[in-house]
C-alpha positions, 0 to 999 in steps of 0.5 A: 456412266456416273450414277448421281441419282441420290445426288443433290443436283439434279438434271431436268431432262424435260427442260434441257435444250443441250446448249452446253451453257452449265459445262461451260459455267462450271469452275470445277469441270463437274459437268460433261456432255453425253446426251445429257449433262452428266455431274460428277458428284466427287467433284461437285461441290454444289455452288450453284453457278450451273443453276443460275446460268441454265437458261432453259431451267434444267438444274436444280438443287434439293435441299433437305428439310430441317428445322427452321429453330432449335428446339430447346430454348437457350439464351445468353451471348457467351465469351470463353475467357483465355488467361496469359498467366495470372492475366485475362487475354487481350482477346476474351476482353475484346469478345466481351465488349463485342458480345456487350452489342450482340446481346443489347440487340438480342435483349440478353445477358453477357456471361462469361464461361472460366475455366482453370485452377486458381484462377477465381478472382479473373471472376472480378475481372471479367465483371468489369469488363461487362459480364453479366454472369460467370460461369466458374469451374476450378480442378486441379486438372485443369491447372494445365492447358490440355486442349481435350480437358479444356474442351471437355470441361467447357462443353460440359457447362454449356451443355447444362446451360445452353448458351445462344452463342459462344465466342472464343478467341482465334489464338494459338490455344483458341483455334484448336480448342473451339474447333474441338468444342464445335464437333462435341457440341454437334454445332457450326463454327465459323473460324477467323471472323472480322465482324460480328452482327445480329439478323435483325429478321431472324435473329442469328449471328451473322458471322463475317469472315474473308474468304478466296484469299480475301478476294471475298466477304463471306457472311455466314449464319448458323440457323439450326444448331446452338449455340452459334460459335465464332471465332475472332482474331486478337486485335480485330475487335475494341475491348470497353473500358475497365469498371471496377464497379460492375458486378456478376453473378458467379456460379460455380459448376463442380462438373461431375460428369468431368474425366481429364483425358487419361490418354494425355499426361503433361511431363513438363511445360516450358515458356519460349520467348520469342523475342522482341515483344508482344504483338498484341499489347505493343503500341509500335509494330515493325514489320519485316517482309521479302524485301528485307534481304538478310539475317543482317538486315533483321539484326538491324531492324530488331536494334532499331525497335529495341531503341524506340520500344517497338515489338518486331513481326513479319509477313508470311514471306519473311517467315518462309525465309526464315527471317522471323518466327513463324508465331511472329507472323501478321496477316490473314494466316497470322495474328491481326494487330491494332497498333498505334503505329505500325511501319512495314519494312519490304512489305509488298502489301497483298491482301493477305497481309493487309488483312492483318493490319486492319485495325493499325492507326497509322501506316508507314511504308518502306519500300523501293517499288512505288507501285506497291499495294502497301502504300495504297493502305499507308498514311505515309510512304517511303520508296528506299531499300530498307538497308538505305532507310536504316542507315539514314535513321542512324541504324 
């Protein structure tokens, strides 16, 4: 017998007719028949098509009772800035235009949160990208990017501040770090988003973000825990244009409460090229999928893109082969690029991959097999091997 007494889903003996309908609509085979349905809570994973195929009524959901709101005040659409370098990344300028239209909907301020070590004068940078407010913190401890000090420090701040929302950039450094501030600040995050909005009701940030592998549009809100965070692929979002003549109010936080994690100590940092340029800032994109067959081919394509100024990158497939690096990869479980032009070399074109691409102006498809998906997404198409289409250009 399974005890699911204190389980969320309940049986309704009263109203049950036995017509099996709730076994038969269960996708994660939680439900077996004695007398009665019996729900096995180790495997249920509460989504509800049970309920809602129950013709005589017989489940139900408990949900607990939670506040409906916060109940400290807090306000601000904030954007942690990431720096490349000397250089704010692509990404933090991107959030700050999106977090300019969430905060023009809430009737609040733009602020940005930067921390680091000499890095005071990204404070005018991101001012003329639309921040309202920035809020700066510079130790020699954070000089380096350690993500436990990184999290530490900005936790800190909005802790103090209190923020209604925190977007941060869904980069290398970005998933791991917001992840990390999500759990310290006892808050939701909703990772990979593709859209962002307000509730014109509530007043929550809606959240928007594939899910099933595409298959879906998951919207997703945040109603009792603050600040709401979401994070964004690069490229996903349009960055405003540059205005040297905006200004912010700079508050510097000395951040007293701050110790750099003693369990971690940086020996050595080292930049790895990886070659053939870089996906977000290229203007023309190659990208090599399981139809390209060898090193050889690849050799090909990467002369080919050094000859028109090109930057090379590949689907989830052709990182398995090992064909391209693995940081090189374009799709749902790589970056989001938004290229001028962006031609796909033996790309079947899946959801997976197509996902990534979303934001390219014009498409061109290579490929022998006419029925693929990729040209349903492709201004113009090209139905040849790829080494065929390589030695007609010349390559």
């Amino acid at each position: 017998m399974i005890d699911n007494t204190s389980f969320a889903l309940h049986v309704l003996k009263d109203r049950c007719t036995g017509c099996g309908l709730c076994a038969d609509s269960c996708a994660y085979n939680a439900i077996r028949f004695d007398e009665y349905p019996e729900i096995d809570p180790s495997v249920c994973r509460l989504c509800g098509s049970c309920v809602q195929n129950c013709p005589a009524e017989a489940l139900q959901i408990d949900t607990p009772d939670t506040p409906t709101a916060p109940q400290e005040k807090t306000t601000g659409v904030w954007v942690l800035a990431e720096t490349v370098g000397n250089a704010l990344a692509p990404v933090t300028k991107e959030l700050l235009g999106k977090a300019a239209v969430l905060a023009e909907k809430l009737h609040q301020d733009v602020e940005a949160v930067l921390v680091g070590y000499g890095i005071a004068a990204l404070a005018d940078e991101l001012a003329a990208y639309g921040a309202k407010r920035v809020h700066l913190a510079e130790k020699a401890e954070l000089a380096a990017f350690v993500e436990e000090n990184q999290a530490h420090a900005v936790v800190e701040i909005v802790k103090e501040c209190r923020p209604e929302i925190l977007l941060v950039g869904a980069t290398q450094r970005g998933r791991g770090l917001s992840a990390r501030m999500a759990a310290l600040l006892h808050t939701g995050l909703t990772a990979d988003c593709t859209e962002l909005d307000i509730d014109t009701a509530s007043g929550l940030l809606l959240q928007i973000r594939p899910a099933f592998g595409g298959n879906l549009i998951a919207t997703i809100k945040t109603p009792h825990c603050r600040p709401q965070m979401a994070s964004v692929r690069p490229g996903i979002m349009k960055a405003p244009e540059r205005r040297t003549s905006l200004k912010a109010e700079i508050i510097r936080h000395e951040l007293p409460g701050f110790e750099s994690d003693k369990r971690i100590r940086l020996i050595t940092e080292t930049a790895d090229a990886t070659g053939g340029g870089t996906l977000g800032n290229s203007r023309i994109v190659i990208g090599i999928g399981r139809g390209v067959k060898s090193k050889e081919t690849v050799d090909r394509i990467r002369q080919w893109a050094t000859r028109i100024g090109a930057a090379v990158a590949g689907s989830r497939a052709a990182v398995e082969a090992g064909l391209i690096d693995a940081r090189l990869q374009v799709g749902q479980t790589g970056q989001a690029i938004a290229p001028e032009l962006y031609i796909a070399i033996g790309i079947s074109g899946q959801i997976q991959h197509t996902a990534g691409i979303a934001g390219a102006k014009t498409i061109i498809a290579i490929n022998p097999d006419r029925t693929a998906p990729i040209f349903h997404v492709a201004d113009y198409g090209w139905a040849v091997q790829a080494e065929e289409a390589l030695s007609e250009l010349g390559i």
